[in-house]
KEMIVEX-929636 format. One line per 2 residues: number of its first residue (from 1); their letters; for each residue x, y, z of C-alpha. Coordinates in nm, 2 decimals, padded with zeros to 4 digits, m for minus. Layout:
! KEMIVEX-929636
NUM = A = X/Y/Z; ...
! end
This chain:
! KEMIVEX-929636
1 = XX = m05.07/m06.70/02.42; m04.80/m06.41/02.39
3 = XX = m04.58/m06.51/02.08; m04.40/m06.14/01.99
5 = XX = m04.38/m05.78/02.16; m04.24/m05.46/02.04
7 = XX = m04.18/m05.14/02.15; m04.01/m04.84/02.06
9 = XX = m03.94/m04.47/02.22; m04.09/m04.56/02.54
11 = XX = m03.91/m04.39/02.86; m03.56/m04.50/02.88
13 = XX = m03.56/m04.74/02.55; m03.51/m04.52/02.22
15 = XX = m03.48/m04.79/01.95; m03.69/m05.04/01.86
17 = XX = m03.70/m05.33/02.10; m03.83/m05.68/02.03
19 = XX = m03.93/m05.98/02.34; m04.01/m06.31/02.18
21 = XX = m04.15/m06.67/02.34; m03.98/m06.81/02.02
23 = XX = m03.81/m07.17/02.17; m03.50/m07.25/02.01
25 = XX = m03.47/m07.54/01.79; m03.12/m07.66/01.89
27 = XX = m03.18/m07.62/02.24; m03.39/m07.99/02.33
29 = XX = m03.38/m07.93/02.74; m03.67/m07.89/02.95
31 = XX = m03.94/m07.96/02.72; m04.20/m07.95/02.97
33 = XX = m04.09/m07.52/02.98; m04.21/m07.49/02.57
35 = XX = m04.57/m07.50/02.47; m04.61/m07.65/02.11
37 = XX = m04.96/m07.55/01.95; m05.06/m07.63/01.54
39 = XX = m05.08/m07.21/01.49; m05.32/m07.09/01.21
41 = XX = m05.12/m07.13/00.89; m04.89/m07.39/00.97
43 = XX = m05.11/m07.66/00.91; m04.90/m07.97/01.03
45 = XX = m04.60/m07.80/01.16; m04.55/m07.73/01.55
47 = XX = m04.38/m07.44/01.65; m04.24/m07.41/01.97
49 = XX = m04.29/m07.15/02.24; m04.14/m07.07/02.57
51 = XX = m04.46/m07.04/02.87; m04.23/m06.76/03.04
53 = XX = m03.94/m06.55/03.03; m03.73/m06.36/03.30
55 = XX = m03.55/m06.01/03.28; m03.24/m05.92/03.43
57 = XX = m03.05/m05.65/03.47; m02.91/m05.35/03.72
59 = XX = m03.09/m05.09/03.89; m03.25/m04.86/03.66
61 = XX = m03.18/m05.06/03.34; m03.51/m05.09/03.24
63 = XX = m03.66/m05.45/03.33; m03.95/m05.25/03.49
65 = XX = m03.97/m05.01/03.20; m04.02/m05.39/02.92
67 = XX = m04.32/m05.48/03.17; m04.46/m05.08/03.10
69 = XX = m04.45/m05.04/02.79; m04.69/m05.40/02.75
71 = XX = m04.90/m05.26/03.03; m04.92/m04.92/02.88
73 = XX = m05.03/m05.09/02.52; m05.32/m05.30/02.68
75 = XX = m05.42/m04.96/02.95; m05.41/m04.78/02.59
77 = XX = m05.64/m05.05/02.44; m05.89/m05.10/02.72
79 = XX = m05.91/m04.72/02.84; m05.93/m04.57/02.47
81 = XX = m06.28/m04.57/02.42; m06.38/m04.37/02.72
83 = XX = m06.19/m04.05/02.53; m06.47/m03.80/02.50
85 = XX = m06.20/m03.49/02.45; m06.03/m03.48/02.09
87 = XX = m05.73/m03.27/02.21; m05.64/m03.46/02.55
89 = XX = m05.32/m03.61/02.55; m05.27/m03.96/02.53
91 = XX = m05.12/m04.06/02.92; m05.01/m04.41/02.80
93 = XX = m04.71/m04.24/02.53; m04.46/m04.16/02.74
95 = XX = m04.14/m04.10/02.47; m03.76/m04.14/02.56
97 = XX = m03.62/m03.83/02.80; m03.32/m03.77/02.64
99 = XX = m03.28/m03.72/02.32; m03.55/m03.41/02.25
101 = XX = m03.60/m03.52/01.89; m03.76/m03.80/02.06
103 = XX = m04.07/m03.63/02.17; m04.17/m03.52/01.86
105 = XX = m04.17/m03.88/01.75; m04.41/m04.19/01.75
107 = XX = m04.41/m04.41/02.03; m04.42/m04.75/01.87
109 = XX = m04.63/m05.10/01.97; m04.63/m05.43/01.77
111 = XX = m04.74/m05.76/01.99; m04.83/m06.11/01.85
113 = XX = m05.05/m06.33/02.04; m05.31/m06.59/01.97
115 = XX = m05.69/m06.60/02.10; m05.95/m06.84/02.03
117 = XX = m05.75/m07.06/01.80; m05.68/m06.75/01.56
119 = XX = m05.32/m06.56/01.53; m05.35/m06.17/01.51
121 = XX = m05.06/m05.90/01.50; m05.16/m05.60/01.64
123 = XX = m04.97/m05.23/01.59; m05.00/m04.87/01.72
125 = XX = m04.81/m04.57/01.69; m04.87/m04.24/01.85
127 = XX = m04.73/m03.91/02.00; m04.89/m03.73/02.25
129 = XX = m05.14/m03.60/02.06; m05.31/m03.83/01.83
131 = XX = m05.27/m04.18/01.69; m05.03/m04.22/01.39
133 = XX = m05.10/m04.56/01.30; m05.28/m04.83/01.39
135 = XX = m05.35/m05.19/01.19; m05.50/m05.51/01.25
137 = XX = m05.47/m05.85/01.07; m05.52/m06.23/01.14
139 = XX = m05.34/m06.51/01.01; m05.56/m06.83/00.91
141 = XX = m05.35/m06.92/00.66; m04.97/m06.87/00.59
143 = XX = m05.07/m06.53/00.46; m05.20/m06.25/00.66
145 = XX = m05.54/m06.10/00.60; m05.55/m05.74/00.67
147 = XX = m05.87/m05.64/00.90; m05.81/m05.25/00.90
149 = XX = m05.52/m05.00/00.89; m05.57/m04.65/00.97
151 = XX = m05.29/m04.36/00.92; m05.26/m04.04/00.97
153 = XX = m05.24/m03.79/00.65; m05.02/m03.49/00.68
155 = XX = m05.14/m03.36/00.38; m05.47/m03.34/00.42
157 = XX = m05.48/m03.35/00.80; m05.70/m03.68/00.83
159 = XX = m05.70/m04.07/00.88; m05.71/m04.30/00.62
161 = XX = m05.86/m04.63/00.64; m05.80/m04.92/00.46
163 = XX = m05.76/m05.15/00.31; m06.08/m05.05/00.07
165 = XX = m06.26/m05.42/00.04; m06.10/m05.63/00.32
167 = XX = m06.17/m06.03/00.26; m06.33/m06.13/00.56
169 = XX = m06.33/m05.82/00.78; m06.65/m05.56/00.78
171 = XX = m06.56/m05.20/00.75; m06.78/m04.98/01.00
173 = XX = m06.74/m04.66/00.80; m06.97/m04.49/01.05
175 = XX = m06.77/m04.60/01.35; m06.42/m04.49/01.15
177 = XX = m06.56/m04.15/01.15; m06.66/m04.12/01.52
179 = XX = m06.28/m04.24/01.59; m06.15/m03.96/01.77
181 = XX = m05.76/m03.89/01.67; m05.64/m03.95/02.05
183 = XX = m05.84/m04.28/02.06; m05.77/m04.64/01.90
185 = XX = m06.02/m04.79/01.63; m06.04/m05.11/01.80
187 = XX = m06.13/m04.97/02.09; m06.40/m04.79/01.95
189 = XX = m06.48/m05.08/01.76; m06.59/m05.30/02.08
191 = XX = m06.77/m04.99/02.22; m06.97/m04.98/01.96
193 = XX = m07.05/m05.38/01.98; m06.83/m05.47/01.67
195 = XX = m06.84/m05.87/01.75; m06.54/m05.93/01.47
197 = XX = m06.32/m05.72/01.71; m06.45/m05.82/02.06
199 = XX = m06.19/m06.16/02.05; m05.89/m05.88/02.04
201 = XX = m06.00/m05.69/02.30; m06.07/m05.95/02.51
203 = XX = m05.72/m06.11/02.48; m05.60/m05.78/02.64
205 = XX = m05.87/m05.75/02.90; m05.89/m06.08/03.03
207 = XX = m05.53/m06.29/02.91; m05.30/m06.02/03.02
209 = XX = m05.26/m05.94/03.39; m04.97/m05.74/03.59
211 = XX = m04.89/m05.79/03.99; m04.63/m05.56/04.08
213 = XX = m04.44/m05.72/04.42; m04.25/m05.44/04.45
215 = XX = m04.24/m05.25/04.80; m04.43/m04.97/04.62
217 = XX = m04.68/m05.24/04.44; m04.92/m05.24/04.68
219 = XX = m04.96/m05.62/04.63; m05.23/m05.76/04.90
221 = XX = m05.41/m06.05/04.98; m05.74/m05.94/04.89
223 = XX = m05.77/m06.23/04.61; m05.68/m06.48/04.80
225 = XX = m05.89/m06.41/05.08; m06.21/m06.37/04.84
227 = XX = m06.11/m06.72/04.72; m06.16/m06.88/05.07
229 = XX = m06.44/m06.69/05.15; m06.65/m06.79/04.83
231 = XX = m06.51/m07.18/04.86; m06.37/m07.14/04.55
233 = XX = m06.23/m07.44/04.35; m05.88/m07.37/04.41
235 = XX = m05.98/m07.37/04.83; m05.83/m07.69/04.87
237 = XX = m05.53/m07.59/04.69; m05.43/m07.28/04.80
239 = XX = m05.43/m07.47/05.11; m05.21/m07.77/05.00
241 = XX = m04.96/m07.45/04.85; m04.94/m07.31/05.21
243 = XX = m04.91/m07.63/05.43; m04.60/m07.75/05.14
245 = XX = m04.42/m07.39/05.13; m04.26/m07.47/05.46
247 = XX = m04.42/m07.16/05.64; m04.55/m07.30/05.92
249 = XX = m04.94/m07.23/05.79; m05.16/m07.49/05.86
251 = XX = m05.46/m07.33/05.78; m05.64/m07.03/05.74
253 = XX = m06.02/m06.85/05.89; m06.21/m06.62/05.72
255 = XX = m06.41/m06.41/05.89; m06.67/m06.21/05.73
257 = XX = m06.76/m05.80/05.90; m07.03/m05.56/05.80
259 = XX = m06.76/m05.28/05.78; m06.59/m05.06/05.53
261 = XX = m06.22/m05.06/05.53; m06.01/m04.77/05.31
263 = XX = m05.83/m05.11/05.16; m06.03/m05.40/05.07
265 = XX = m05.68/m05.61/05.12; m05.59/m05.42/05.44
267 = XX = m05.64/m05.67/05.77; m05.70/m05.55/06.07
269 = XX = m05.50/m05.67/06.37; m05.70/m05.87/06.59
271 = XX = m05.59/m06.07/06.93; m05.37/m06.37/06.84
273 = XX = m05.62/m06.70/07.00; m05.66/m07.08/06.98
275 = XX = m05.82/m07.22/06.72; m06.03/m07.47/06.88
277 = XX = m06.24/m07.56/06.64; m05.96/m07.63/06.36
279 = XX = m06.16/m07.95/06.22; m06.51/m07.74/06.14
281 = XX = m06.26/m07.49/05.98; m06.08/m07.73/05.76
283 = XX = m06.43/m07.91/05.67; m06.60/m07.57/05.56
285 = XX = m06.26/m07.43/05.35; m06.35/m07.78/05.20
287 = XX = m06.66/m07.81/05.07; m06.80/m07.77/04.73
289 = XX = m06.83/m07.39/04.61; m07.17/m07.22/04.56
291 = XX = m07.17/m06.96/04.32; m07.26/m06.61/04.49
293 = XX = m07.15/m06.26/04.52; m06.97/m06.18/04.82
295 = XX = m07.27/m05.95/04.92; m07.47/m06.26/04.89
297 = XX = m07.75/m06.05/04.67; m07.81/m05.70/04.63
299 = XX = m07.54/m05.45/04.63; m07.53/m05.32/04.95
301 = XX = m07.43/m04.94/05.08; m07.12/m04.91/05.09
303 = XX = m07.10/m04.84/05.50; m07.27/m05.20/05.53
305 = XX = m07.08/m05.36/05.26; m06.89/m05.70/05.35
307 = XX = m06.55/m05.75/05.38; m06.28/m06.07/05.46
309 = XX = m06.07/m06.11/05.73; m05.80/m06.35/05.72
311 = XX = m05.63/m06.56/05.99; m05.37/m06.80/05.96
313 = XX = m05.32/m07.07/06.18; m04.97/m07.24/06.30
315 = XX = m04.94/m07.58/06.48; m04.79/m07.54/06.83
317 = XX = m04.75/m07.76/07.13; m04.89/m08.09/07.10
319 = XX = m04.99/m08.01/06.76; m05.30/m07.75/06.88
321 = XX = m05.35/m07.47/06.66; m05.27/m07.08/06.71
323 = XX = m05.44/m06.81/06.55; m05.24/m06.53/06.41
325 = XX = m05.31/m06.17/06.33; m05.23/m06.07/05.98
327 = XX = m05.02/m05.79/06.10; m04.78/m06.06/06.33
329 = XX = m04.72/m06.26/06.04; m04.36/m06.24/05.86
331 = XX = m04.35/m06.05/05.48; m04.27/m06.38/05.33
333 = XX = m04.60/m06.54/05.49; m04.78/m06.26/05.39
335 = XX = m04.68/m06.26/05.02; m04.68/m06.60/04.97
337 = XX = m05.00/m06.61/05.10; m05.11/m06.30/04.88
339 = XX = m04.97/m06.46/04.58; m05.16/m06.83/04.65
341 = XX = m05.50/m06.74/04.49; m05.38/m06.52/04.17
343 = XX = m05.09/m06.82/04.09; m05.37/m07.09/04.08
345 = XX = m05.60/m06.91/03.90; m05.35/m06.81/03.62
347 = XX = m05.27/m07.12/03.61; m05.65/m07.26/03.58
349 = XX = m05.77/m07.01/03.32; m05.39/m07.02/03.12
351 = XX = m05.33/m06.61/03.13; m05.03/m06.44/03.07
353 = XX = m04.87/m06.25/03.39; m04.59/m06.01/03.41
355 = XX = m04.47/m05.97/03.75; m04.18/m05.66/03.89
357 = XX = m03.97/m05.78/04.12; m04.05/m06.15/04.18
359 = XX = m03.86/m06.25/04.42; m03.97/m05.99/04.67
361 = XX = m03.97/m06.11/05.07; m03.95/m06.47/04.94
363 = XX = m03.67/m06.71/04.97; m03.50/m06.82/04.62
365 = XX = m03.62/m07.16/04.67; m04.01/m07.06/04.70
367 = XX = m03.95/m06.85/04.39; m03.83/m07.21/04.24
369 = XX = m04.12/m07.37/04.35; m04.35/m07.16/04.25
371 = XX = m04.21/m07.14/03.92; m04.17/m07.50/03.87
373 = XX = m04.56/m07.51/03.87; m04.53/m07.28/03.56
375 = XX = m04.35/m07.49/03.41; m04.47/m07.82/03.45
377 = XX = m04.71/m08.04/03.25; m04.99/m08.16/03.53
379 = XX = m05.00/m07.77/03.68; m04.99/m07.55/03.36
381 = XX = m05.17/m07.74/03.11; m05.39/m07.41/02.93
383 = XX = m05.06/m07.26/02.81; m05.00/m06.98/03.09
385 = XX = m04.70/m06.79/03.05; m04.48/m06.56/03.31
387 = XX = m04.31/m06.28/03.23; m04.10/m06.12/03.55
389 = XX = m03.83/m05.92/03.64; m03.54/m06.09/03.90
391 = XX = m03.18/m05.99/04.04; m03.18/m06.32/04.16
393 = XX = m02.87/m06.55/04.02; m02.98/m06.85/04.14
395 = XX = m03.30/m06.86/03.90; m03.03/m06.90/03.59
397 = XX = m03.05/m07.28/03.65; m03.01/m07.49/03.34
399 = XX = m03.29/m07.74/03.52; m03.50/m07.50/03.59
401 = XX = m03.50/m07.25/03.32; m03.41/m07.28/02.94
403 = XX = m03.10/m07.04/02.79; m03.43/m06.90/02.54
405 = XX = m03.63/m06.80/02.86; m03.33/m06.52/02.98
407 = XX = m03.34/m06.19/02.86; m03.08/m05.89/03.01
409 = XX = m03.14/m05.51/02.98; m02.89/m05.25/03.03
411 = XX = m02.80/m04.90/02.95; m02.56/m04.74/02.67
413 = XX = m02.30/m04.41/02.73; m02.62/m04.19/02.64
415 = XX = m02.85/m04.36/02.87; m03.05/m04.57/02.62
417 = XX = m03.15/m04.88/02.74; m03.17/m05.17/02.51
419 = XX = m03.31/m05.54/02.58; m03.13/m05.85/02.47
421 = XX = m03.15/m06.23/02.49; m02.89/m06.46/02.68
423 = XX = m02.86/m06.64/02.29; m02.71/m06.39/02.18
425 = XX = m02.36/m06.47/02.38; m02.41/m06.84/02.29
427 = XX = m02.28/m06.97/02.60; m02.15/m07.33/02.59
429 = XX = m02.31/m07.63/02.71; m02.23/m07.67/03.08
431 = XX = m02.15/m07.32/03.13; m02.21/m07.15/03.43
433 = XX = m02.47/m06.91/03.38; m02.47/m06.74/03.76
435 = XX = m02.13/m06.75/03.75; m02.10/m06.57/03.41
437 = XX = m02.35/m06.33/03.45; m02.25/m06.22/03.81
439 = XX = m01.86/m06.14/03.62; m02.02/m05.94/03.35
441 = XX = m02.02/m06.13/03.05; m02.37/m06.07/02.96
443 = XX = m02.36/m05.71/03.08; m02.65/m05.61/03.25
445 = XX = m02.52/m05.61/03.62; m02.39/m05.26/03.78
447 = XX = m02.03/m05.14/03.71; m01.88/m04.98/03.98
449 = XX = m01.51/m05.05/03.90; m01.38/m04.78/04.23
451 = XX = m01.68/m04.87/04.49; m01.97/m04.62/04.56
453 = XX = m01.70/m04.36/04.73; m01.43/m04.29/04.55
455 = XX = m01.36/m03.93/04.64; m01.46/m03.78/04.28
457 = XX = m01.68/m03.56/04.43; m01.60/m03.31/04.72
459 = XX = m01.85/m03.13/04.91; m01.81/m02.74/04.92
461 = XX = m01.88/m02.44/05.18; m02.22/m02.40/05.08
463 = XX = m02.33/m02.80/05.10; m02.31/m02.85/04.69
465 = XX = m02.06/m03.12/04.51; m01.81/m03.05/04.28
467 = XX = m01.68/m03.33/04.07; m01.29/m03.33/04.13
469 = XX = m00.92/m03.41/03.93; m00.78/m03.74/03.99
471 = XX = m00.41/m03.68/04.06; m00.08/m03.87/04.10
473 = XX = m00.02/m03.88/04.47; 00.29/m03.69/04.55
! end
């Protein structure tokens, strides 16, 4: 689970920035959208925690940018190790643009999470050039127990470790002097097979996952595809997902090829046919999985290596079913069907995902639908969470969506963005939330008080712009 995450002097946010899953206590709605675990150190006490939260805000106020900076923590965390070159720079720290004291100063990371029954707080701070800080501690009790903290020493132009005799963490004095200065300690850590550390570093490698939906994503169907193929456990629901969405899909054939293809989740276009044999289909997409690899043994060359087709059949006259090409199926088909596989299995294995642009060739009802399995008991019982970005209005549903789920970002007079929760406007009961965020009241939505053209700038001889005096008309 993702409790806490924050971030400071990343691209457009300058200040310190905090996202929590924190559920309110006064708010009892929509219980079945809070996830109430015993945590280490509040023995007999629930606390309460939201399983998602959604980001709005204008173009370029930084929703992305939230989603970025956690990516850019766990790429830092899993990537780290592989640094072989001490004075390389550290891609991940990307500092705020516009104010040039800012590069100069550390980019700062602070999540909260839990893994394996245990609580950990994790921190990093860095510039370009080397790590400033960086600490790790646990919480099986009410107090913390420090594992290790390691800072950088102006004065004598080294790291120290500490803390000196930590209670129930073991040191690796070795390993804290292989620790290159561009490269994380925990990282190194799990390279080096420290088991105490492996748990963390698994929480970032395997609980936290990104899909970007955005037209430059890249987002494919590859997953989905493999799930069919391999008769997965989720088959028979990804199926049940596509029949119910309304789409038209009443099934789908994989066909396997000995070919390589640039893009494992490119399809190629194939002639649109009958599906005659739709029962055999539907019986084989069915039936129990048998664990192999989709090479079915050893790896093969890559010119002979396997890949998925996919086609999707649609019920036409007299109920008989047409097979479709990939490439003639609508966007929305296509993501949906895209999305099917990943949804399920984040739901299954209760990971955390952060999606860009959600709502992305879907209709706002699908991107209800597929939230209410999210949020409901049966679906999304191993305490998944969502984290996405939306300009969508009609997702600020009091019966779909708790006030402590919305978060807004927008931008300041010197182009700092800053992020912010809906709670802090303490909007009444039965207030309109579309209604009041689509007027302003939240900020977070574009201001364009004269339109887009408003004749302050006029175009000169030589093609350029010049920004022009508003005067009285005559």
């Amino acid at each position: 689970m993702l409790l806490q995450f924050s971030f400071s002097n990343f691209r457009s946010f300058r200040e310190l920035q905090t996202l929590n899953f924190v559920a309110g206590n006064r708010d009892k709605s929509l219980p079945e959208n809070c996830i109430t675990p015993v945590l280490p150190g509040l023995t007999g006490k629930l606390s309460r925690w939201t399983k998602g939260a959604a980001l709005y805000g204008a173009n370029a106020s930084g929703k992305s940018t939230v989603l970025q900076a956690l990516r850019a923590l766990r790429n830092l965390v899993l990537t780290s190790a592989r640094t072989t070159d001490p004075t390389e720079p550290i891609a991940q720290i990307v500092p705020f643009a516009l104010d040039p004291a800012a590069a100069t100063e550390p980019t700062a990371f602070a999540i909260s999470f839990i893994q394996d029954g245990m609580r950990y707080e994790y921190r990093v701070a860095a510039t370009r050039e080397r790590i400033r800080h960086e600490s790790l501690r646990s919480f099986p009790t009410a107090q913390p127990v420090e594992w290790f903290t390691r800072d950088w020493s102006e004065e004598t132009g080294a790291f120290v470790f500490g803390p000196e005799k930590p209670k129930t963490f073991a040191r690796d004095r070795p390993v804290e002097q292989r620790t290159l200065p561009n490269a994380l300690h925990l990282s190194k850590l799990v390279a080096e097979n420290h088991q105490q550390a492996a748990p963390v570093f698994r929480w970032f490698k395997e609980r936290l996952h990104f899909f970007d939906l955005s037209a430059e994503g890249g987002f494919g169907g590859g997953f989905t595809t493999r799930e069919f193929a391999e008769k997965t456990t989720n088959t028979s629901r990804m199926l049940e997902l596509l029949r119910n969405a309304d789409i038209g899909v009443a099934s789908a054939l994989v066909i396997e090829e000995e070919e390589s293809f640039p893009d494992s989740n490119a399809f190629q276009p194939v002639a649109s046919r009958p599906m005659t044999e739709s029962g055999a289909l539907l019986k084989a997409l069915s039936e129990p999985h048998q664990p192999q690899s989709l090479s079915g043994g050893e790896p093969e060359s890559p010119k002979k290596r396997k890949m998925f087709r996919v086609e999707l059949a649609h019920k036409g006259k007299a109920g008989k079913l047409q097979l479709f090409n990939w490439a003639d199926e609508s966007a929305g088909t296509r993501r949906l069907y895209s999305l099917a596989g990943p949804w399920l299995d984040i739901l299954q294995k209760g990971r955390i995902v952060c999606i860009d642009e959600l709502e992305t060739s879907m209709h706002p009802l699908m991107v209800r639908e597929l939230l209410r399995l999210f949020f409901s008991e049966k679906e999304n019982h191993n305490r998944a969470q969502i984290l996405f970005t939306t300009h969508n209005p009609l997702l600020l549903d009091p019966t779909l969506i708790r006030r402590d789920q919305i978060w807004f970002t927008d931008k300041d007079n010197e182009g700092a963005a800053h992020l912010y929760p809906l709670t802090d406007y303490d909007p009444r009961q039965g207030e309109s939330l579309v209604r009041g965020y689509m007027s302003g009241r939240y900020g977070a939505v574009p201001f364009i008080p004269a339109g887009l053209l408003d004749g302050t700038f006029e175009a000169t001889g030589d093609g350029d712009a010049v920004e022009t005096e508003n005067k009285e008309p005559a």
